[in-house]
N, C-alpha and C positions, 0 to 999 in steps of 0.2 A: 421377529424371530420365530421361528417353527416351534409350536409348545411342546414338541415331540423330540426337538432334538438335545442331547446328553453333553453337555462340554467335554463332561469328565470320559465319556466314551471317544471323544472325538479325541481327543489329547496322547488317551491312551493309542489306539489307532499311529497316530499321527508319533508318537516317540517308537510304537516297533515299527513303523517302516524305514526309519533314519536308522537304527540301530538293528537291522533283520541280521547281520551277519556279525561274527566275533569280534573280528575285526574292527568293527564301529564301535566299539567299547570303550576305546581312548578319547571320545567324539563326547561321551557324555557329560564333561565334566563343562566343556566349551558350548554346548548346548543348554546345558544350565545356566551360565552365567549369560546367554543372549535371550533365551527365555527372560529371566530376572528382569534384564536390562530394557526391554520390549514391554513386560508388563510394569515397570515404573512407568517406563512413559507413558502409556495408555492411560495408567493412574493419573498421572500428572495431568496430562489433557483432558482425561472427563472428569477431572476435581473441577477444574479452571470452567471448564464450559458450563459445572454445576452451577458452581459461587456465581458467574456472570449471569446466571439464565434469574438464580434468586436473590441478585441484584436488583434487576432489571424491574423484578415481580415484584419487589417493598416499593422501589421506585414509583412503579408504578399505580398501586396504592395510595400512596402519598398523594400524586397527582391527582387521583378518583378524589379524595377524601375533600381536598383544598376546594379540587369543581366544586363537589357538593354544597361546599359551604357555600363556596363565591354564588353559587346558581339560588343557595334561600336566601343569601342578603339582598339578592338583587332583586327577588320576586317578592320580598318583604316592601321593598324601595316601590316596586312597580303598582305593588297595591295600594300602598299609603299615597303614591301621585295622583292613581285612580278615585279614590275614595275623594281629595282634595278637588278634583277635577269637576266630582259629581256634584261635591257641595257650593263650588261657583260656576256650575255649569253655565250660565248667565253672561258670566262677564268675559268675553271674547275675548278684549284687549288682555285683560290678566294673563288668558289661554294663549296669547299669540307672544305674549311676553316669556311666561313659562317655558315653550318651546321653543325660542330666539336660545331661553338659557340651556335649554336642552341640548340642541346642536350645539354650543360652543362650548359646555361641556364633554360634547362627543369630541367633537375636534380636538380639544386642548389633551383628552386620552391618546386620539391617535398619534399626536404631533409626541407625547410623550414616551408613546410605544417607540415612535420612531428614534428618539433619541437617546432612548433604552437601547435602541440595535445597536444604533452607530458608537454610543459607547462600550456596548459590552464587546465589541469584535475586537478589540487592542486586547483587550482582558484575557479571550479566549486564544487567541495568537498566540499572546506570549505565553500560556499554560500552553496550545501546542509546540512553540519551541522548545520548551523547558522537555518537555518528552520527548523530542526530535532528540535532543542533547542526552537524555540518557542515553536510549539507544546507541546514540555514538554513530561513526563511521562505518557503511560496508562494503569489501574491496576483499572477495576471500582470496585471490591474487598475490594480495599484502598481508593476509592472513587480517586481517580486518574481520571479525565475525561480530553476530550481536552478542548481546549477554543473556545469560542464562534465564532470566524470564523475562528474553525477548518477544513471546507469544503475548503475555499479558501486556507489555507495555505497546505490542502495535496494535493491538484491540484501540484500549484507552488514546491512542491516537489519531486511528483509523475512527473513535466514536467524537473527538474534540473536531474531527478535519471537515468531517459532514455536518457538523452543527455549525461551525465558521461557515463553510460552504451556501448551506440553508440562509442563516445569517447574513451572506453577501448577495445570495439571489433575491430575498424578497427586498433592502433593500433597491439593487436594482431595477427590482419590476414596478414597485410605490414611485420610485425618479421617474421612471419611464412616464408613467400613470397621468406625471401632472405636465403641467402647462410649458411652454419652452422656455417663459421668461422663470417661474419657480423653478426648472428642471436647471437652467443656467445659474441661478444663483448658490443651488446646494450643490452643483454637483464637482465644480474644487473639492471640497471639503470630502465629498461622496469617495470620489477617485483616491486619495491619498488615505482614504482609509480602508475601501475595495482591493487595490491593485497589491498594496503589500500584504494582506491577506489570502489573496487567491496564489500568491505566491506559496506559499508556506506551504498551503493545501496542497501546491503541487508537489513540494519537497516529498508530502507524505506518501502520494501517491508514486512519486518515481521510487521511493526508499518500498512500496509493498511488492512493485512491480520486479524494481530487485532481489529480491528476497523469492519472486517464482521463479526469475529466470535463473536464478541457481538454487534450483529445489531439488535436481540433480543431487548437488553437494552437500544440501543441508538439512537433506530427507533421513542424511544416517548420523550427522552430527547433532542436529537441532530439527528433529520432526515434530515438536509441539509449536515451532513456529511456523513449518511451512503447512501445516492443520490450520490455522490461525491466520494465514494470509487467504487458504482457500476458502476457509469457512467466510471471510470477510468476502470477499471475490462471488460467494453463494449468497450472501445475503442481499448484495446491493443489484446481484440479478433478480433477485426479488422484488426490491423497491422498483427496480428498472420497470415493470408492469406497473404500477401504479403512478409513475410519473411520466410517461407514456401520453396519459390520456387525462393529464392533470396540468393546466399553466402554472397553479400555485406552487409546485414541486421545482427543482430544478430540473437541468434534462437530465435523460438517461447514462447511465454511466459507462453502461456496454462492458464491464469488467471482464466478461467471459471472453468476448471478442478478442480483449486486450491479450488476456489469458493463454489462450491457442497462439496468437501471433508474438507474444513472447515469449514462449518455449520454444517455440519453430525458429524463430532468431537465434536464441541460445542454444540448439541442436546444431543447425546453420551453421554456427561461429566455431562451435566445436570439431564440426569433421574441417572447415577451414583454415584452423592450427594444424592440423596434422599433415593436409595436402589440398592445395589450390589449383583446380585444373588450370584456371587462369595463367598462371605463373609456369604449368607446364612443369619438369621433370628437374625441380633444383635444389632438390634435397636425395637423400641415401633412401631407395626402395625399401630398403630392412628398415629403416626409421618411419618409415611412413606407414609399412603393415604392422609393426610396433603397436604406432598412433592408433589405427584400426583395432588393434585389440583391446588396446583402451577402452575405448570405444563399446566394441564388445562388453567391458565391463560395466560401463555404465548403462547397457542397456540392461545388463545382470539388477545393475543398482535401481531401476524402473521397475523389472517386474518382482524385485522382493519388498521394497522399502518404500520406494516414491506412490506405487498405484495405492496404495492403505490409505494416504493421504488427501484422498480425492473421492468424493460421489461417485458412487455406481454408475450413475443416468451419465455420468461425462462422460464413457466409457473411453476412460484414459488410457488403459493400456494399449487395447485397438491402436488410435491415433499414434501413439510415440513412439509404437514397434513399425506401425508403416511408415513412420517420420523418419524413423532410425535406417530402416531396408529401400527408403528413396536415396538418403543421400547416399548409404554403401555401393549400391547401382550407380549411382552418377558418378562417384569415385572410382569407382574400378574400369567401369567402361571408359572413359577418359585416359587411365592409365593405360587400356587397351589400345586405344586409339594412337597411342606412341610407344606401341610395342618395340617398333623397328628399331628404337633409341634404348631401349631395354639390352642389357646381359642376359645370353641366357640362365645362369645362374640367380636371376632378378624375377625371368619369367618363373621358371619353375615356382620361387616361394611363393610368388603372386598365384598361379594355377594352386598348389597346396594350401594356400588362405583360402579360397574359393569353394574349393571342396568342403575345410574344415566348418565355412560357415554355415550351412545346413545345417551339421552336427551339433553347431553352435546353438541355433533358434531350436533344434529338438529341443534339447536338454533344457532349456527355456521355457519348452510348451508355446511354443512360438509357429507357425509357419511362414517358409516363404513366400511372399508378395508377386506381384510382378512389376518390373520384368526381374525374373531370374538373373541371377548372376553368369549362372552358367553360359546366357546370350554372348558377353565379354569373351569367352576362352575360343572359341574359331581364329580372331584376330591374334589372341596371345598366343595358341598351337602352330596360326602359319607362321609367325614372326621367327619364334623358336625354333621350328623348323630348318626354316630358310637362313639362318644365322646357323646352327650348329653342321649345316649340310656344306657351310661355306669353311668352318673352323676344321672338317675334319675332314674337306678336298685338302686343304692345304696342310695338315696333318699326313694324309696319304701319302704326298708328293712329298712332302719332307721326309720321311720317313725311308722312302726308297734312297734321296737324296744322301742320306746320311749311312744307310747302309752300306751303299756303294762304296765310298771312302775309309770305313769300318773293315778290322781283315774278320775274316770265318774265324771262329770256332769252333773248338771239337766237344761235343757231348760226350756224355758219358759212357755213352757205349760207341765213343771213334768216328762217329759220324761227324764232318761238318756241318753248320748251320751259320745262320744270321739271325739278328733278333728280328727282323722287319715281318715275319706273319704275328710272331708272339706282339709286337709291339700293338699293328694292327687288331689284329683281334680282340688286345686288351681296353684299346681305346673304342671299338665300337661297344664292346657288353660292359663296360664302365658306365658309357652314354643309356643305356638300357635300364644299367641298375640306376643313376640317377632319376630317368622318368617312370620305371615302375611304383618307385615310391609317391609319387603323385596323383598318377593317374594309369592305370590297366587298362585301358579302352582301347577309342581310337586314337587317341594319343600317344599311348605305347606303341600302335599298330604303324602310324606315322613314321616315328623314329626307327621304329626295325625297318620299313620298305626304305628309310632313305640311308640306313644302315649298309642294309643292304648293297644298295646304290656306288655307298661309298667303297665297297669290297668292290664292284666292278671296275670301279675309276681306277684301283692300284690294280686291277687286274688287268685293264689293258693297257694302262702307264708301263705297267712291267713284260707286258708283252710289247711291245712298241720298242720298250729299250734291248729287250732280248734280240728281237728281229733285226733291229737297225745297229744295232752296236757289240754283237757277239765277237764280232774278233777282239774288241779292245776287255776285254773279261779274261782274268787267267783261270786257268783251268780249274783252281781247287774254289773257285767265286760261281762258275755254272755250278760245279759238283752241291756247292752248299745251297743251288735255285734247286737245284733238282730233289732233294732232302726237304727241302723249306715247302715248297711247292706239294708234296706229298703229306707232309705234316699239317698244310693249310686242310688240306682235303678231312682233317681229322677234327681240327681245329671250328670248321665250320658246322660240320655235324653237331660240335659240343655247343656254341652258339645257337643254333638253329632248335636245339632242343631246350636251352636257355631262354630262348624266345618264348616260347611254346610254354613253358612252366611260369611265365612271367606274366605272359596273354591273359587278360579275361579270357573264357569260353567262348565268346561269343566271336572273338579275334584269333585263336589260337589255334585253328586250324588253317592249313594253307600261307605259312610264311616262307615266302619268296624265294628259295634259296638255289632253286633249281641251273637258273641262268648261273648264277658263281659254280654251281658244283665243277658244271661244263668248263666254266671259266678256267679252273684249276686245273682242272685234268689236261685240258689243252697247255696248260701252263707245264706240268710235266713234261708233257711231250716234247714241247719246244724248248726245254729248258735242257733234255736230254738230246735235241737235235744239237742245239750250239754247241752242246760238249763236246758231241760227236764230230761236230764241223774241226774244232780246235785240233780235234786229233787227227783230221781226214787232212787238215792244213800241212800237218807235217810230211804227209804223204805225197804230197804233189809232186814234188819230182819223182819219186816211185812210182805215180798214178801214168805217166809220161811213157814210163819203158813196158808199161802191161804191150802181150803180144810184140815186143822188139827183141834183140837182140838179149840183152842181159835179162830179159827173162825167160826168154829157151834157154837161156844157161840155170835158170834156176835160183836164181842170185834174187831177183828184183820180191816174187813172193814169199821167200825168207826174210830178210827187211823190212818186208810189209810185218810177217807175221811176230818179228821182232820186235817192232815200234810198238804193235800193238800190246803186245807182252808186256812192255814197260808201263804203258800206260794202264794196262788190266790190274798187274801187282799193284799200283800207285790208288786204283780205284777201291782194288779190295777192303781198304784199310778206312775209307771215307765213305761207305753206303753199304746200305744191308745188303741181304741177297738180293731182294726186290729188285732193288736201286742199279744192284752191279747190270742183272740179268735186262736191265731196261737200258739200259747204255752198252752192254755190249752186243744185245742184239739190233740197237739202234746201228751202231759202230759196221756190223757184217754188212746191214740194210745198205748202208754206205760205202763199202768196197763192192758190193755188187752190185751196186749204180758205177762203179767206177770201169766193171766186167765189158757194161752195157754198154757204156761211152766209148771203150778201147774199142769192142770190135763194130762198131757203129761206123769208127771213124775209121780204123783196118779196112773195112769193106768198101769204103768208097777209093781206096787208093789200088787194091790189086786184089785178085785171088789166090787160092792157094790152090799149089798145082798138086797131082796125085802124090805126088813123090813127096807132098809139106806135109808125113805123116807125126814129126815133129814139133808140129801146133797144136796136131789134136791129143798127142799122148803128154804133151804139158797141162793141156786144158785136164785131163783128166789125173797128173799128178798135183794141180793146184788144189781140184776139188778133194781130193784125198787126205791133202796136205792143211785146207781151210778146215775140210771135217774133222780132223783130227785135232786143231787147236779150237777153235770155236767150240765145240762137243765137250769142254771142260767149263764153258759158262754160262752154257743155257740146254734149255730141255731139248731133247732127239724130236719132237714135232716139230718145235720150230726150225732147228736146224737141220734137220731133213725137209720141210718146207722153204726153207731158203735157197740151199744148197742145189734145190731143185731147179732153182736157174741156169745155174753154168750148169747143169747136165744137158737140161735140154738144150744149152745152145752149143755146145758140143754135137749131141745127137740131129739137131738143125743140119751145121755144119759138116755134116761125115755123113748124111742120109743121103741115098741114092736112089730113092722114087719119090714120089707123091705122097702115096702110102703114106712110107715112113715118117717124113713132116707132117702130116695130118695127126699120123699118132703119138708122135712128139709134142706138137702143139696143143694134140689134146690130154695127157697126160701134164701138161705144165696149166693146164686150165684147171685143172680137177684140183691142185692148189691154190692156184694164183687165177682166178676167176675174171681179173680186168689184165688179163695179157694182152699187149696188142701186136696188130698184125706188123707194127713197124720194127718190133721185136725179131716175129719172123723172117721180114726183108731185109734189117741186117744180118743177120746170121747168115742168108741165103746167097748173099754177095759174096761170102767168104768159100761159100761150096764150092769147088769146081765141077762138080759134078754138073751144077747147073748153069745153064745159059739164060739170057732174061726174057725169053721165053716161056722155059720149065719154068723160071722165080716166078712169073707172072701168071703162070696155069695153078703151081704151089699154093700161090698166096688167093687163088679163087677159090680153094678147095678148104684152105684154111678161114675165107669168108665164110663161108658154107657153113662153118661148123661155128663160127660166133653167133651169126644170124639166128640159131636154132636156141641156142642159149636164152635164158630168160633171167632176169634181176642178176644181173653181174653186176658183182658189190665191189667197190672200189676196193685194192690194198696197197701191194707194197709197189704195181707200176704207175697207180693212179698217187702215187705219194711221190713220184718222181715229176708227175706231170707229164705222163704219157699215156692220152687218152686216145681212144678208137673215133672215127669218124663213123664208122658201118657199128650200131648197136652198143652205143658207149655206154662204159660203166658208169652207173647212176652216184656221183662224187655229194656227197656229205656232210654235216659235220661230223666229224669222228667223235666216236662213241667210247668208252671208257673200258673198250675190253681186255679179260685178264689176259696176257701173256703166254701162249703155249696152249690155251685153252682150244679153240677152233681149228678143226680139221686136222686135229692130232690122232692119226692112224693106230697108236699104241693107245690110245685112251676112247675114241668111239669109232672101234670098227666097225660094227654096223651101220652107222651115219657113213661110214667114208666108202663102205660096200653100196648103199643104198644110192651115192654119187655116183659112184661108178656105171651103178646099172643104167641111170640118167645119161650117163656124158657116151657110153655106147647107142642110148637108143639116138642123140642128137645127129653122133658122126656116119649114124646107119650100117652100124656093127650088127651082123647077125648070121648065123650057120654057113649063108653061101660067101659069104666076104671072108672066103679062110687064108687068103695072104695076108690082108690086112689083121686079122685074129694072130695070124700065128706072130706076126712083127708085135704086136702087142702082149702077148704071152711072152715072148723071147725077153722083152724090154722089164718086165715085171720082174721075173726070175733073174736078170742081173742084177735089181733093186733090193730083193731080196738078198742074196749072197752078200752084199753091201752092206746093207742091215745086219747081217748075224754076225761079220768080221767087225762091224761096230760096236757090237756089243760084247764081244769077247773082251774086246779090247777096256769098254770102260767096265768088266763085272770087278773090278776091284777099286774101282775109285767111287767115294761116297757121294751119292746123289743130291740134285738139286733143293734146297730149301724150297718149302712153299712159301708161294707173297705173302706177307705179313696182313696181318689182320687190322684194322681200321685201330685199334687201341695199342700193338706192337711195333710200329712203323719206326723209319730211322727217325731222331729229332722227336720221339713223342715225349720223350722225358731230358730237357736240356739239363743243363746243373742251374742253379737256383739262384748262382752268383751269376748268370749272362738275365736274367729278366730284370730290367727294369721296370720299375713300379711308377705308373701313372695314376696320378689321383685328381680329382675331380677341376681341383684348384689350377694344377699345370694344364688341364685343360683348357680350362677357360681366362686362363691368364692373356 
């Protein structure tokens, strides 16, 4: 010991680190009494090693004293034979006699030593039974333990088993010695008194041996015996050198050997009660990381209690902590290896054991080994994976399934909805909040991407059903897609930044969301096309009389503007402004496809002669008659950019140069950017003015002026499906843009002046072109006039709501009673 170091310093030390905060104050009482309880036994064990060590010293003594004597009686004897020897030196025969008696007094010693053994080994036997029998049985199993000063009695037994032992080897080696016919006569006799003694010896040896292998257990019950088994196990590696290189010793005993390979067995057996790769996956995962924690505890119980008990030079703790972190690896990796037979709910705690074990060996003072545990978790993340990526495709799909059959309800503020985004939503950031709690990495990052993933799958499940199955959906069923659908768009932003706050750093930027946003918005749209279809359905036979008879009477686009009336009021009550404003401009987009198809198909069957000024003055009561119902549901850009179709195909239809169609066409371009010329060609069927001639010089003039154009952006004719062959507009995906925003003349005049100047320099507008100037000036100033009697008209009706903000949208707040609660359990049920 260092003659510098202070106990009483070290104590002191050592009680304020356990007790540094207030709070460990209720700890001292329980500290006191394992202190106590620690330094009895210490007492206990170097009283016992004292007494045995000044045993051993009188013993020995003793033996010194008796030598002495025996060694002058015998050199008394040796002189007095001498002296005799001198005074007949003479007589040989006497001398040759003497020494005849000499030897067979030699002999008749040995022959009495020998029978000194062979008797004493029964003797010493059954004194070590008698001590086997104290001790008693041990089986801590059956709760079988030794008795209380079992340490001293496996000494006292451990020193009778070696003295038998000694006793049966010399013995055997004096048998060996002699002749075959002497070696056969004694050796009956030899055997029957050797074999039941090497027995016994072994008894004593299997009983020290078990007594290490559960030193585990009996380091905090009974530590002065398993000090006592070591110290035995120390001493006989002792002797083990000097019998070595000694035939008169028996052999070596190799105790330490024994030692390592009987813990390692009892380590072994121990992680083998808890889980058996062998046997594969046939007990409860929770009861196996249970066992594992166990586990965990006894290796607690190694590095407080069992290493005290053991030599420095063994350096025991090393070994048992890497005995401990081989089998933890072989078990876990094993469990890995049958992830795919795993619950996810199974994987998760296993990944969460994992983690914690690290944590575990710190607070130990432990490090981890290799191989790391962590090697295990790639197999149990893809497993995980691929199992929840499968639970919650079919989750997706159920969910629309059940929807479907489910009627809408109405939120709080009148909106219809469905549960299937809320339900969605809830089951993927559920899957989220389960694995953040484990792991933040790239195992979080996993489950968001396939998260993700799974947002795609319902998003194009539900496109797939929209497209292919929108007539079998009643109308207030789109109205609650188109709510739901918009709500998602809210919904995922909140996820997505869920993610993000859930992320390590190192994963938290860049989550994938982008491909869904699209997904959605498309989802709107098309969920506002079906509607519109349900409602354009009803129209069909009124779609039939556009340009016929009952509708020069005026009849046909009254009915129209009726129907839709009905269905406008019926919408009001089911979607915000947003919501209305996106379905009823869908709705116009769709009778004026309907405009396009009438005189498409008008034109092929006849023209109209000068006198059919009654088509054109309907054309121009329709558009009067549309702007003034439409102009009460959406903003004057839009609907002055719509409406600008049937003007211009009016103005098509009633122009009477070249000119005039050039400036017509160019005037519906400066809107509608992907017009095509097949627009212009029916319209032009219907002129009479023109022959297919003039259509045909028309419609070069009107190539003229697409050709000069550059980035013609698809809209509302490229959404019909009527592209240009000469300089087509460049189609898509559609992009999420606001409503009413683009090329709204009241809101960025200078952008639409700045067009302007562009779309004159294309068609080669300039100072000497003053026909075509003045047709173009003429055509502005009745747009104008138009505009200001529109506006007189709506200055008393209150204006447009703006789109709702990403956190105000219809469906952002359902009532509390349509959300069902999914919880971890229904998931993985």
């Amino acid at each position: 010991m260092d003659p510098g170091f202070d106990a009483s310093d070290a104590a002191t030390a050592e009680v304020s680190r356990q007790l540094a905060l207030a709070e460990h104050l209720p700890k001292v009482k329980q500290l006191k009494a394992d202190y106590e309880a620690k330094l009895e036994s210490v007492s206990s064990q170097l009283s016992h090693l004292v007494q045995s060590q000044v045993e051993e010293v009188k013993q020995g003594r003793l033996l010194f004293d008796a030598s002495e004597r025996s060694v002058f009686v015998l050199r008394k004897k040796l002189e007095n034979l001498h002296r005799a020897t001198k005074e007949k030196g003479g007589w040989a025969e006497e001398y040759n006699l003497l020494k005849s008696v000499s030897d067979a007094e030699k002999n008749m010693g040995i022959v009495a030593s020998y029978l000194r053994k062979v008797l004493e080994i029964p003797r010493e036997v059954e004194e070590l039974e008698e001590l086997l029998s104290e001790l008693g049985p041990f089986n801590p199993a059956l709760d079988q333990l030794p008795p209380l000063n079992g340490d001293d009695l496996l000494w006292r037994c451990h020193t009778k088993a070696m003295l038998v032992d000694e006793l049966c080897h010399s013995l055997s080696r004096r048998n060996g010695k002699q002749g075959r016919e002497q070696a056969g006569r004694g050796s009956s006799i030899l055997q029957s008194t050797i074999v039941p003694a090497k027995k016994v010896v072994e008894r004593e040896e299997e009983y020290l041996f078990n007594v290490l292998r559960n030193s585990i257990t009996l380091c905090t019950s009974h530590p002065s015996l398993v000090v006592a088994a070591v110290a035995i196990v120390e001493e006989e590696e002792d002797k083990d050198v000097l019998r070595e290189n000694n035939d008169e010793n028996p052999d070596p005993k190799q105790y330490r050997s024994k030692l390592i390979s009987t813990i390692e067995e009892s380590v072994i057996s121990r992680f083998r009660e808890v889980y058996n790769p062998v046997d594969g996956l046939s007990q409860d995962v929770g009861m196996v990381l249970e066992g594992f924690d166990a586990l965990l505890d006894h290796l607690t119980t190694v590095t407080d209690d069992l290493m005290i008990c053991f030599p420095p030079h063994y350096r025991s703790l090393l070994k048992m902590s890497e005995l401990f972190h081989t089998q933890f690896s072989m078990s876990v990796r094993a469990l890995a290896s049958d992830a795919k037979e795993l619950t996810p709910a199974d994987i998760l705690d296993i990944v969460l054991w994992i983690n914690s074990y690290s944590m575990s060996l710190q607070r130990l003072g432990l490090e981890e080994g290799d191989p790391p545990l962590s090697d295990a978790l790639p197999d149990l993340i893809e497993a995980y994976t691929e199992t929840s990526k499968g639970l919650m495709r079919t989750w997706a799909t159920n969910i629309l399934n059940v929807d479907e059959k489910a009627s809408v309800e109405q939120a709080d503020d009148g909106t219809v909805i469905t549960l299937a985004p809320i339900d969605l939503f809830k089951m993927v950031t559920q899957q989220i909040d389960l694995v953040k709690d484990v792991d933040n990495g790239k195992f979080l990052w996993n489950i968001v991407r396939e998260s993700v993933e799974i947002i795609m799958v319902y998003i194009r499940d539900l496109k797939k059903r929209l497209k292919e199955r929108w007539s079998e959906y009643s109308w207030d069923y789109l109205a609650a897609m188109v709510n739901n659908n918009i709500k998602s768009l809210e919904l995922l932003e909140e996820f997505a930044e869920h993610c993000v706050e859930s992320l390590s750093d190192m994963y938290a930027e860049g989550v994938p969301t982008d491909k869904a946003m699209d997904g959605f918005r498309d989802l709107v749209k098309l969920s506002v096309k079906s509607l519109a279809r349900v409602v354009m359905k009803d129209l069909e036979g009124l779609s039939s009389q556009i340009f016929g008879p009952e509708w020069l009477e005026g009849t046909t686009t009254d009915n129209i503007i009726e129907t839709f009336r009905d269905y406008f009021n019926d919408f009001a009550d089911v979607f915000t402004d947003y919501g209305n404003r996106l379905v009823t401009t869908e709705c116009m987009e769709q009778l004026l496809k309907m405009y396009i198809d009438a005189v498409d198909v008008y034109g092929k069957k006849e023209k109209l002669g000068e006198e059919d000024m009654d088509f054109l003055n309907m054309l121009e009561v329709d558009n009067d008659k549309l702007t003034e119902f439409f102009g009460g549901y959406m903003r004057d850009g839009i609907l002055k950019k719509n409406m600008g179709v049937i003007e211009a195909m009016r103005e098509i239809i009633s122009g009477t140069s070249e000119d005039s169609i050039v400036a017509s066409y160019a005037v519906l371009l400066a809107t509608h950017s992907d017009a095509p010329l097949s627009f212009v060609k029916s319209s032009l069927r219907c002129n009479p003015h023109f022959s297919k001639k003039d259509t045909s010089a028309a419609i070069d003039q009107c190539k003229t002026v697409i050709l000069s154009r550059r980035n013609r952006k698809p809209g509302l004719f490229a959404k019909f499906g009527m592209i240009d062959e000469v300089n087509p507009a460049e189609v898509k995906p559609d992009k999420d843009e606001e409503e009413g925003e683009g090329e709204d003349g009241e809101k960025k005049p200078e952008k639409e002046k700045s067009k302007w100047s562009k779309l004159k320099k294309h068609i080669g507008l300039h100072r000497g072109d003053s026909a075509l100037k003045e047709k173009v000036k003429e055509k502005k100033g009745k747009e104008k006039e138009k505009e200001k009697e529109r506006d007189r008209k709506s200055m008393d009706e209150p204006s447009d709501a703006t789109a709702p903000s990403r956190t105000g949208s219809a469906a952002s707040n359902p009532p509390p009673s349509t959300v069902r609660e999914m919880t971890a359990e229904d998931f993985f049920s």
